[in-house]
ZAVOTOR-134019 format. One line per 5 residues: their letters; for each residue z, y, x of N, C-alpha, C. Coordinates in pm, 1 decimal, always signed. Each point is the difference from the previous one (the first is absolute). Layout:
a> Z/Y/X/Z/Y/X/Z/Y/X | ... .
% end
This chain:
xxxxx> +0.0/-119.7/+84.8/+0.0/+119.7/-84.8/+0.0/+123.7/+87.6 | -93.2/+112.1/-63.7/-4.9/+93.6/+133.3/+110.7/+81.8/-24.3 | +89.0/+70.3/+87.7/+87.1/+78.9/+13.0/-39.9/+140.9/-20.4 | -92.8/+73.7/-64.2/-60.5/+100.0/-44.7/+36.6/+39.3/-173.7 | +12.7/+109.8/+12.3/+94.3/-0.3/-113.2/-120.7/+26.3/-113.0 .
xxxxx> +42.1/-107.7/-154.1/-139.9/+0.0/-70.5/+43.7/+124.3/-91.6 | -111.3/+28.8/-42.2/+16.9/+110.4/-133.2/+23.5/-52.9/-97.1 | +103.2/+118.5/-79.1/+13.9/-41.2/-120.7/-33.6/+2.8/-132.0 | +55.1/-46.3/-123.2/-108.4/+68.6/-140.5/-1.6/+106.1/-7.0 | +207.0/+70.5/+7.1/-50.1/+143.4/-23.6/-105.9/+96.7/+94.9 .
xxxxx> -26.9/-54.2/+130.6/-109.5/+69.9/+79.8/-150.1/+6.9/-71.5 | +25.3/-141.3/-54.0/-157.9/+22.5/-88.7/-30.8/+82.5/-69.7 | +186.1/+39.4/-103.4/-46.3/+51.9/-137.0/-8.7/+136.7/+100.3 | +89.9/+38.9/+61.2/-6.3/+140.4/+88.8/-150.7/+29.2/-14.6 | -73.9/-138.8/+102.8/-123.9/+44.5/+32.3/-109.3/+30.8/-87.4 .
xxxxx> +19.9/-62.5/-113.6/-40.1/+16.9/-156.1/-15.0/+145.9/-39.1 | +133.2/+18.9/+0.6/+9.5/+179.1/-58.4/-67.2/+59.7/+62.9 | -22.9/+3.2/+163.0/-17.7/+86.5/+111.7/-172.5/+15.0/-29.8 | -41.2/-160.0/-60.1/-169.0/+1.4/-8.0/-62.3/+65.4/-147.2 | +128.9/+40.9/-108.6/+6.7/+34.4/-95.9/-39.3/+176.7/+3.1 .
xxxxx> +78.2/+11.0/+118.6/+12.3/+150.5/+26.8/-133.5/+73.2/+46.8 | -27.0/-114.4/+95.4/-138.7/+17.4/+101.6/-97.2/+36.0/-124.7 | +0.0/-55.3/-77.7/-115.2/-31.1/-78.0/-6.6/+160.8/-91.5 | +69.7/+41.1/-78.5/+45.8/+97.9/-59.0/-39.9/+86.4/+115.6 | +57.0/+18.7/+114.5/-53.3/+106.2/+85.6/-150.0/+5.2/+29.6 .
xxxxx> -78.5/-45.3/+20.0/-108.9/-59.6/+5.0/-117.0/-4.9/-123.4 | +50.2/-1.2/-114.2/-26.3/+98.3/-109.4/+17.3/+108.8/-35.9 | +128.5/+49.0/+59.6/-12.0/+134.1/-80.3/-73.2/+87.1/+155.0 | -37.6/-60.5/+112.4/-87.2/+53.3/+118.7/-117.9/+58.6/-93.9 | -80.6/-137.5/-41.2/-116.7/-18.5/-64.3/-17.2/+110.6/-127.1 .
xxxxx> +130.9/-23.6/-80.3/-55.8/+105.6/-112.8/+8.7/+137.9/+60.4 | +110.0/+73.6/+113.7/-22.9/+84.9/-0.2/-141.9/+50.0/+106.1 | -52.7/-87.5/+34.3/-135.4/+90.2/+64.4/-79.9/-36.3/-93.2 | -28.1/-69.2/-107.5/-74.8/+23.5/-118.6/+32.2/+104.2/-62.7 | +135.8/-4.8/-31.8/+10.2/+164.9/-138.7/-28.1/+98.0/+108.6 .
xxxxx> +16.7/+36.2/+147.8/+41.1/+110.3/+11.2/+101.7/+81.4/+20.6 | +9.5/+119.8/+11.2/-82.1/+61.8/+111.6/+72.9/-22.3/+143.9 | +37.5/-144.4/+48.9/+49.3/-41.6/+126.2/-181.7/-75.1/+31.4 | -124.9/+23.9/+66.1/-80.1/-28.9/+22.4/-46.4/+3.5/+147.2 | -107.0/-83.2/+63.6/-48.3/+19.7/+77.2/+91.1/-102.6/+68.9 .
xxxxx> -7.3/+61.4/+175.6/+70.8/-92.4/+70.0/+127.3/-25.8/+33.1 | +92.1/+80.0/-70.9/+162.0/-15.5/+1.7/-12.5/-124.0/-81.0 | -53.4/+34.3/-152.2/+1.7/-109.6/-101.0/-47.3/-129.0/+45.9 | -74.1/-37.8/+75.9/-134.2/-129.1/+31.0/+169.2/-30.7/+81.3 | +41.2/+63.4/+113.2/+98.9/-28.5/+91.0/+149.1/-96.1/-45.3 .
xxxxx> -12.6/+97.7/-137.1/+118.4/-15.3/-63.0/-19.1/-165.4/-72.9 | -74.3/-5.8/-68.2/-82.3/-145.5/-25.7/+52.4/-109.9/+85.9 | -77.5/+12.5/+127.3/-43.7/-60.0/+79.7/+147.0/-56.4/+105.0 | +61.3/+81.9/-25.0/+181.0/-10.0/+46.9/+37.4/-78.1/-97.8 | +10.1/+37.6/-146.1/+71.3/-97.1/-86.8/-56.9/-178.3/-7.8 .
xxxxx> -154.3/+34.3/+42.0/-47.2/-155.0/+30.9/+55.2/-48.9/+97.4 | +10.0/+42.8/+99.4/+55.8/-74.4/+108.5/+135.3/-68.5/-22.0 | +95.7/+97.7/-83.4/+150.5/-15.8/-24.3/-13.2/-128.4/-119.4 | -98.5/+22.3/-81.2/+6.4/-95.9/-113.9/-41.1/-134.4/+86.1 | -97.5/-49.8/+96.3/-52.4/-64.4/+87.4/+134.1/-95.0/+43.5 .
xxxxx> +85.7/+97.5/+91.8/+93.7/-29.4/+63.2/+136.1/-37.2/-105.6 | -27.5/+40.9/-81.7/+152.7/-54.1/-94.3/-71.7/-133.8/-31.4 | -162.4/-23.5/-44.0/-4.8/-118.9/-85.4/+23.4/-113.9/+124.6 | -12.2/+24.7/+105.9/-0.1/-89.4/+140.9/+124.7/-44.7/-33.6 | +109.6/+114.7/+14.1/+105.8/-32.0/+15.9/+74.6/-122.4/-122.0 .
xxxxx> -58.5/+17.6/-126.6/+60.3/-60.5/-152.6/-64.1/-139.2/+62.6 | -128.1/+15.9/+57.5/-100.1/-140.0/-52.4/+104.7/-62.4/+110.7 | +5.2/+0.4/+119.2/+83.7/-64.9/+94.4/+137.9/-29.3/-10.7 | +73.4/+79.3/-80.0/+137.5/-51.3/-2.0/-21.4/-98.2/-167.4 | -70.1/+11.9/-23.0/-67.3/-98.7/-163.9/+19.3/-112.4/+72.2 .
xxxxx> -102.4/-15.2/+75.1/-10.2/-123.3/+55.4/+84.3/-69.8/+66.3 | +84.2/+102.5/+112.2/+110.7/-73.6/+92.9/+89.4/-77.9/-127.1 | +82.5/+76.6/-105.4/+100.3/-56.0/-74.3/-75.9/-78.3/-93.8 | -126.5/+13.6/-134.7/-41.2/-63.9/-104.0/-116.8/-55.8/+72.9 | -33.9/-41.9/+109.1/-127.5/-50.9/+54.5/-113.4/+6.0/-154.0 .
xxxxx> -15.1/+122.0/-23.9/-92.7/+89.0/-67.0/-25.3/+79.8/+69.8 | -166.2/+13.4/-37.2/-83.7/+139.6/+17.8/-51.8/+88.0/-104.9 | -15.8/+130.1/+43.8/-94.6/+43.3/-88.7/-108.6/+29.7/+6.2 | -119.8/+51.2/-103.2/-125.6/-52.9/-7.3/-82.0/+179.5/+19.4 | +66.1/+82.8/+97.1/-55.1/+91.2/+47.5/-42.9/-11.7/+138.0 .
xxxxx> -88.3/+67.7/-0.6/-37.9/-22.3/+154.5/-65.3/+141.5/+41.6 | +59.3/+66.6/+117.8/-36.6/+157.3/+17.4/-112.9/-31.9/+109.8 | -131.4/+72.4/-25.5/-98.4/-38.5/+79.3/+17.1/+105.0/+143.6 | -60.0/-60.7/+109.4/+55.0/+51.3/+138.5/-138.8/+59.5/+24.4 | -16.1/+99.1/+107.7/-143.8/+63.9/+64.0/-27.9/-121.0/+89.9 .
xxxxx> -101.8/-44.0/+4.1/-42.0/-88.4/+144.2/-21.6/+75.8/+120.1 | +41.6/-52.6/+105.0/+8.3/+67.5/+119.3/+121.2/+130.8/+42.4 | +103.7/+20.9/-109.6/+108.1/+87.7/+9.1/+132.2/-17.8/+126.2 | -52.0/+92.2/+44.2/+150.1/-1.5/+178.8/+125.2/+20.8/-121.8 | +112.5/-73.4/+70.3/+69.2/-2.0/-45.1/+126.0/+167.9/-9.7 .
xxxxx> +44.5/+63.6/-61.6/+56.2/+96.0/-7.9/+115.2/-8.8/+121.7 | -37.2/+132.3/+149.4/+125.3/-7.0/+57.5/+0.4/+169.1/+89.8 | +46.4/+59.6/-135.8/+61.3/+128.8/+3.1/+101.5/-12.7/+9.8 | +46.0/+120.9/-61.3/+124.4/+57.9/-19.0/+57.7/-27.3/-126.5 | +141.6/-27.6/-54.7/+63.4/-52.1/-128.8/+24.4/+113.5/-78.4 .
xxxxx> +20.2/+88.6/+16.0/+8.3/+162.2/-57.0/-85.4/+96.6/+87.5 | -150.0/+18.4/-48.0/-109.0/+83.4/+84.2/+41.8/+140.3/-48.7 | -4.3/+82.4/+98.9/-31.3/+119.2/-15.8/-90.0/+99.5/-83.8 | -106.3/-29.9/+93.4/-160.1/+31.6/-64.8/-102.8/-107.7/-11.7 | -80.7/+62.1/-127.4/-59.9/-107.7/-61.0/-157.5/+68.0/+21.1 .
xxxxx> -138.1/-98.2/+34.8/-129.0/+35.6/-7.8/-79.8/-70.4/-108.3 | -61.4/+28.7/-101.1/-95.0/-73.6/-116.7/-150.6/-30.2/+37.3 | -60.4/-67.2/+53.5/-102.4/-55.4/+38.9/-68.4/-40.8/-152.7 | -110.1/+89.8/-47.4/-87.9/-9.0/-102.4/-158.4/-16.3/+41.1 | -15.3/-93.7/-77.7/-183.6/-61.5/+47.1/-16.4/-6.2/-170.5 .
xxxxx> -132.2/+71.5/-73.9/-53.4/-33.2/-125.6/-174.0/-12.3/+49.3 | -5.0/-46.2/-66.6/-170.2/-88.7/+51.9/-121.2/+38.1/-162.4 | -57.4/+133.8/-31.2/-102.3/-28.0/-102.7/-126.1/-30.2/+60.2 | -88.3/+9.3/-119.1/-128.0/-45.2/-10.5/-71.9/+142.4/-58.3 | -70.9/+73.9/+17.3/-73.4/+109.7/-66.3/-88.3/-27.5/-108.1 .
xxxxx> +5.8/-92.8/-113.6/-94.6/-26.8/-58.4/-71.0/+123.9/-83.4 | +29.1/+97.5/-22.9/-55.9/+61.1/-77.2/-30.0/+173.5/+19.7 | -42.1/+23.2/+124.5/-44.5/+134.0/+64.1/-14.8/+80.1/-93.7 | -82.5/+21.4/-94.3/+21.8/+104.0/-108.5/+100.6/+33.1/-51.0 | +106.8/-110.3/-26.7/+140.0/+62.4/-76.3/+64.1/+110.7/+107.7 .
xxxxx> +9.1/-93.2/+161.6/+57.8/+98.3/+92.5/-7.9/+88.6/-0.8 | -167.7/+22.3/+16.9/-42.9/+141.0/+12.9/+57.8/+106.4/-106.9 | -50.4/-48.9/-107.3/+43.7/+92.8/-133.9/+107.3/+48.4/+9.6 | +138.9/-124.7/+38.4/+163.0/+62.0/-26.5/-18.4/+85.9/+156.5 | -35.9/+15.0/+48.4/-3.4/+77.1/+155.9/-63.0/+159.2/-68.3 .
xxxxx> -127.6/-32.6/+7.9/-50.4/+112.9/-117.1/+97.7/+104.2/-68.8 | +79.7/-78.2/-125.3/+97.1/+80.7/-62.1/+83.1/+38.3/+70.3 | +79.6/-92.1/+69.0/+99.1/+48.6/+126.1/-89.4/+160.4/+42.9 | -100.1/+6.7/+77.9/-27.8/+85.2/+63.9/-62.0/+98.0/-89.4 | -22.0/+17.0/-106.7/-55.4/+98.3/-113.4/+137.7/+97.8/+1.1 .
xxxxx> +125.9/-54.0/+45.7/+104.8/+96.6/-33.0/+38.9/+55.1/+135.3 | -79.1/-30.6/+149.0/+30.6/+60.4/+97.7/-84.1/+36.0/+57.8 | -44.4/+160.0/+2.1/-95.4/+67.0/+51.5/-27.1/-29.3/+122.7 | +101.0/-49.7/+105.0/-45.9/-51.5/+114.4/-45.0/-128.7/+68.3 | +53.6/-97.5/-121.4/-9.6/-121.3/+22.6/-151.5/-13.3/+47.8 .
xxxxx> -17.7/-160.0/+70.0/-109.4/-6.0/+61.5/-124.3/-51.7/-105.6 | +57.1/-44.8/-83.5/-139.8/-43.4/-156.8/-10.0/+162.8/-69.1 | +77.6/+115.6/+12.2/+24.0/+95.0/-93.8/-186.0/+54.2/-21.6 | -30.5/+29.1/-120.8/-134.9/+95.1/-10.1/-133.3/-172.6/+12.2 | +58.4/-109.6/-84.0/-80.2/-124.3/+4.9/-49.9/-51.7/+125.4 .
xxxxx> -13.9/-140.1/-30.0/-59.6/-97.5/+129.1/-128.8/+76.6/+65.0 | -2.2/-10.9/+98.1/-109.2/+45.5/+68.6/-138.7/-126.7/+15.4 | -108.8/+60.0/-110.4/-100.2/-117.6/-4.5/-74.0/-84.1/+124.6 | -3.2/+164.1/+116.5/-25.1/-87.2/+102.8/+78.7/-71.2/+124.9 | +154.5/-29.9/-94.7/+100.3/-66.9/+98.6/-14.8/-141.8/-23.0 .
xxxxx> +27.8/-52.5/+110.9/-43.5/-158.0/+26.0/+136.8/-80.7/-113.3 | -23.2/-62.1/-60.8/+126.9/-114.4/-112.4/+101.5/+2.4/+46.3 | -54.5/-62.4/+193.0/+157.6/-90.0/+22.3/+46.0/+143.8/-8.0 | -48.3/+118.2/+143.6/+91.8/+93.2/-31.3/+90.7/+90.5/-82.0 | -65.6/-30.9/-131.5/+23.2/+41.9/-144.3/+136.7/-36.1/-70.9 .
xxxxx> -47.4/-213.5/+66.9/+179.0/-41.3/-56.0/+97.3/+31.3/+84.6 | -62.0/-17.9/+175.8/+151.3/+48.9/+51.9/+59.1/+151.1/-51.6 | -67.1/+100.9/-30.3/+77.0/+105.3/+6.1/+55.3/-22.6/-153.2 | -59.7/-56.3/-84.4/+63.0/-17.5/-111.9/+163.3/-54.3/+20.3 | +8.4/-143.0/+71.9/+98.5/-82.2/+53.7/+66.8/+128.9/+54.3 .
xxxxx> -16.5/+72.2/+70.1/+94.1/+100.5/+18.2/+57.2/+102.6/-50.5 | -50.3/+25.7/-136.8/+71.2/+102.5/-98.9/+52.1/-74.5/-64.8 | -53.8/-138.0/-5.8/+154.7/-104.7/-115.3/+132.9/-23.3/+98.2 | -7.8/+6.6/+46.7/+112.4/-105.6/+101.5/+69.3/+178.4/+63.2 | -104.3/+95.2/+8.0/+85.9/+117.0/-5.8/+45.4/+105.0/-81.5 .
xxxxx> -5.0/-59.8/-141.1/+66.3/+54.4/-128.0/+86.1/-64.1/-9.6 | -32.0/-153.4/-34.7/+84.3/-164.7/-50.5/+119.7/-46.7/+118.9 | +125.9/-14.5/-5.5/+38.5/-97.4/+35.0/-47.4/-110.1/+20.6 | -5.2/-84.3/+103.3/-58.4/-131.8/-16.6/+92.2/-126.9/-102.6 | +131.0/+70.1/-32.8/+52.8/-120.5/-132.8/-69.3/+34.7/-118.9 .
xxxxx> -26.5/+125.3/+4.6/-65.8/+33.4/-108.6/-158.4/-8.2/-58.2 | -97.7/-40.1/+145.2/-136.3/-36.6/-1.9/+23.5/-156.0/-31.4 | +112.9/-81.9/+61.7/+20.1/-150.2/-11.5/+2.4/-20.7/-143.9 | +53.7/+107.0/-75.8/+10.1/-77.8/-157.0/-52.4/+64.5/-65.8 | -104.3/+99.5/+63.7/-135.2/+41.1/-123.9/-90.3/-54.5/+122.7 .
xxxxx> -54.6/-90.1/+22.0/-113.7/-42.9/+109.3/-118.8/+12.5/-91.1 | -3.2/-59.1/-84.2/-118.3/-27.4/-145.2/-46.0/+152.2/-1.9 | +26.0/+93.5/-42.1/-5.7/+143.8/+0.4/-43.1/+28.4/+76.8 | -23.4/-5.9/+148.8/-77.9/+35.9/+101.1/-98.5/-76.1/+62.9 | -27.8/-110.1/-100.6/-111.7/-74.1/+55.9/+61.7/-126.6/+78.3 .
xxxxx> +109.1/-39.1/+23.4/+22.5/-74.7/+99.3/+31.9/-104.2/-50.8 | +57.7/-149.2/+58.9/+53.0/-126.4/-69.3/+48.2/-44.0/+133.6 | +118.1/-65.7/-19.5/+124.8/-38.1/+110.1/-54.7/-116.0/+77.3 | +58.9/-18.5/+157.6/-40.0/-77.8/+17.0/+172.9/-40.8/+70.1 | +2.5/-52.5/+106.7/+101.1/-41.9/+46.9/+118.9/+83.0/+55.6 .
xxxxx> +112.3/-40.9/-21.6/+110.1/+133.0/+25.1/+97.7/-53.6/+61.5 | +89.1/+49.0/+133.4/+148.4/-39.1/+23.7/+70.6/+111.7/+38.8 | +116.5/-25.1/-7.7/+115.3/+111.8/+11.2/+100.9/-84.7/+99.2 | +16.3/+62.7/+94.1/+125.2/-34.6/+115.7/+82.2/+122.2/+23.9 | +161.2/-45.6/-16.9/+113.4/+91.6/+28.0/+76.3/-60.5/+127.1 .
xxxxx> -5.7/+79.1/+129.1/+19.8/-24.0/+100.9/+141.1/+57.4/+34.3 | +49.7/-3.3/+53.3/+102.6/+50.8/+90.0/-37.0/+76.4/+140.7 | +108.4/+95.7/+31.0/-34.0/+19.9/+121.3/+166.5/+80.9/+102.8 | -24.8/-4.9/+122.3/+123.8/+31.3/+33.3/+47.5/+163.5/-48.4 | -52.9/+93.0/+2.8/+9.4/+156.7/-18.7/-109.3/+4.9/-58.2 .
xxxxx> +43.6/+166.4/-77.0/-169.7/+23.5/-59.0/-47.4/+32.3/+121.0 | -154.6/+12.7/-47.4/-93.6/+63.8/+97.1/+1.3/+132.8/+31.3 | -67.0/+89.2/+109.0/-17.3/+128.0/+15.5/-111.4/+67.9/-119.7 | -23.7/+93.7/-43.5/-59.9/+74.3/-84.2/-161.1/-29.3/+78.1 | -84.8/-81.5/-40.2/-122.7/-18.2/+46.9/-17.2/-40.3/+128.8 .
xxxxx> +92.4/-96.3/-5.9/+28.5/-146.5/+129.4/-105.0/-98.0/-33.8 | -24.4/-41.0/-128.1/-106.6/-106.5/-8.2/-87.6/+22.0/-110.5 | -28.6/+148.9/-51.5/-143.9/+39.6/-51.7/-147.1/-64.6/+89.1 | -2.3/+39.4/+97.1/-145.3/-57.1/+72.2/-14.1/-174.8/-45.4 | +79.6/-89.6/-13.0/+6.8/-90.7/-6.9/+96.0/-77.3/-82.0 .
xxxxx> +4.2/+16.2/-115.7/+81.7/+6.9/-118.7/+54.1/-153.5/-1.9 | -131.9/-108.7/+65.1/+90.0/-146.8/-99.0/-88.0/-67.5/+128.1 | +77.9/+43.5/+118.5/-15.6/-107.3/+151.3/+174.9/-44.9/+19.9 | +103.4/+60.5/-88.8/+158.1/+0.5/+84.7/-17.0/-107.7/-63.6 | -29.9/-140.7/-104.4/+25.6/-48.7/-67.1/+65.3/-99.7/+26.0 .
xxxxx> +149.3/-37.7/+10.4/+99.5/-118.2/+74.4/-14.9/-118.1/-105.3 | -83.6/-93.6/-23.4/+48.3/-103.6/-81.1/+155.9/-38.9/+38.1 | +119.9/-14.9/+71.2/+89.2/+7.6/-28.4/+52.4/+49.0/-70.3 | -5.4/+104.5/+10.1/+61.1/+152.3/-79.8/-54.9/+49.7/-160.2 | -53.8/-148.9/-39.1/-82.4/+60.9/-141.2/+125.7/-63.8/-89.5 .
xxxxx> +70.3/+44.8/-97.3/+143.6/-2.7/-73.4/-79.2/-76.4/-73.7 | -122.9/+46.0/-103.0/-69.6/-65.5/-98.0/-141.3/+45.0/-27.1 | -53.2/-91.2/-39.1/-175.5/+49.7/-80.3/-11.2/-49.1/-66.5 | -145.7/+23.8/-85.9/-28.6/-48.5/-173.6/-156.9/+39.4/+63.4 | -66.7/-119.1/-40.8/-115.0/+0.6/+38.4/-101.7/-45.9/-132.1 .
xxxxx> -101.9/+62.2/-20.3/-48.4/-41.5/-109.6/-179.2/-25.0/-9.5 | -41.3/-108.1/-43.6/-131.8/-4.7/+47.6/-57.4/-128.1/-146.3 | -137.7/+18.3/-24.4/+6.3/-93.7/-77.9/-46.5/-123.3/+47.3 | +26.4/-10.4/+141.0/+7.3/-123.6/+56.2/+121.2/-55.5/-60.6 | +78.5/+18.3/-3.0/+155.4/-68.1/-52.5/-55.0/-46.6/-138.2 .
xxxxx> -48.3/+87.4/-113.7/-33.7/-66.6/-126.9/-136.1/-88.6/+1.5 | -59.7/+7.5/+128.4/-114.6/-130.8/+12.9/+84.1/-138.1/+29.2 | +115.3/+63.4/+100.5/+10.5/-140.2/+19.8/+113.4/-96.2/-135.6 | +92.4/+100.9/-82.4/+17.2/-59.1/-110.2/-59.3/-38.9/-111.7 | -134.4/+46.3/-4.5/-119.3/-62.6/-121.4/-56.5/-104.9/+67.7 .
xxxxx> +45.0/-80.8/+141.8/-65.3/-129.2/+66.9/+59.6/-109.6/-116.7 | -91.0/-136.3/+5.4/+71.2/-113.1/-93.3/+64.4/-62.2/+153.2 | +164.7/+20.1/-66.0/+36.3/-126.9/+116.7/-52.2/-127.9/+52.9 | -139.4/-68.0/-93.8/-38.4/-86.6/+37.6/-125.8/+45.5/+116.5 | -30.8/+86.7/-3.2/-105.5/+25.9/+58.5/-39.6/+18.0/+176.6 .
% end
């Protein structure tokens, strides 16, 4: 018999409540960057923390389940492939948000148009006084791309994309750690080279590779 001291029920039920709690936190993450007005990347952050915590409590329930009721339960938290294992700091200081969104331009006329209106209300803007007939397309959408993205927030182009012509393609979000903040335009020239896979606390990665590979037939 091993001399290691086993857990007990009440640790389970403990661990019970604790995954009870997780869960509730972890929802009310979710509803509040849906209602509002906590948005953007505090909110995605805020999420993305309570997953981890909900993650780590269900570890904790499913394992002491098992040590005492050699039961499991029938959740399973999916992992990133290829993820370094977390070895920061236990209370970080400062925090960096590593954002990648991936569209597709399908529909150049809408761009143009909402760029258009955008610039109908700024005499200086670079579309102001209509498109210039003998300007080349591409150059047409980039400067367009640049009066959206310099009116729009980019949380705010992410959830009107349809409206400007665009359709989503692949997206991740990483919240890093770091020892001190940075200096005031220490890593502008090169925004997302510091990137420590150690030091990433959490991400949420989203692609519809993930829903290809759950519409596979397990037999297949």
């Amino acid at each position: 018999m091993s001399d290691a001291v086993q857990p007990t029920a009440a640790e389970v039920r403990a661990a019970a409540d604790a995954l009870k709690e997780a869960i509730d936190r972890h929802l009310a993450a979710v509803e509040r960057r849906a209602a509002g007005p906590e948005t953007g990347t505090e909110a995605d952050a805020a999420v993305f923390a309570a997953f981890n915590e909900l993650a780590s409590a269900g570890e904790v329930y499913d394992e002491l389940l098992y040590d005492v009721y050699d039961e499991v339960t029938p959740f399973e938290v999916p992992e990133t492939d290829g993820g370094a294992a977390y070895d920061g700091p236990d209370e970080p200081e400062a925090l960096s948000v590593f954002i990648r969104r991936d569209y597709t331009l399908v529909e150049p006329r809408r761009l143009l148009a909402q760029a258009q209106r955008i610039a109908d209300l700024d005499p200086d803007s670079a579309l102001a006084g209509g498109p210039d007939p003998d300007e080349p397309g591409g150059r047409s959408v980039q400067t367009a791309l640049g009066v959206l993205f310099g009116e729009y927030d980019p949380d705010e182009i992410a959830g009107r994309y349809k409206e400007f012509g665009l359709e989503e393609g692949d997206a991740t979000l990483w919240v890093t750690v770091a020892d001190e903040p940075a200096e005031p335009g220490e890593w502008l020239p090169a925004p997302f080279d510091a990137v420590d896979p150690e030091r990433v606390v959490c991400r949420f990665d989203i692609s519809e590779a993930f829903e290809e590979d759950d519409d596979l037939d397990p037999g297949e």
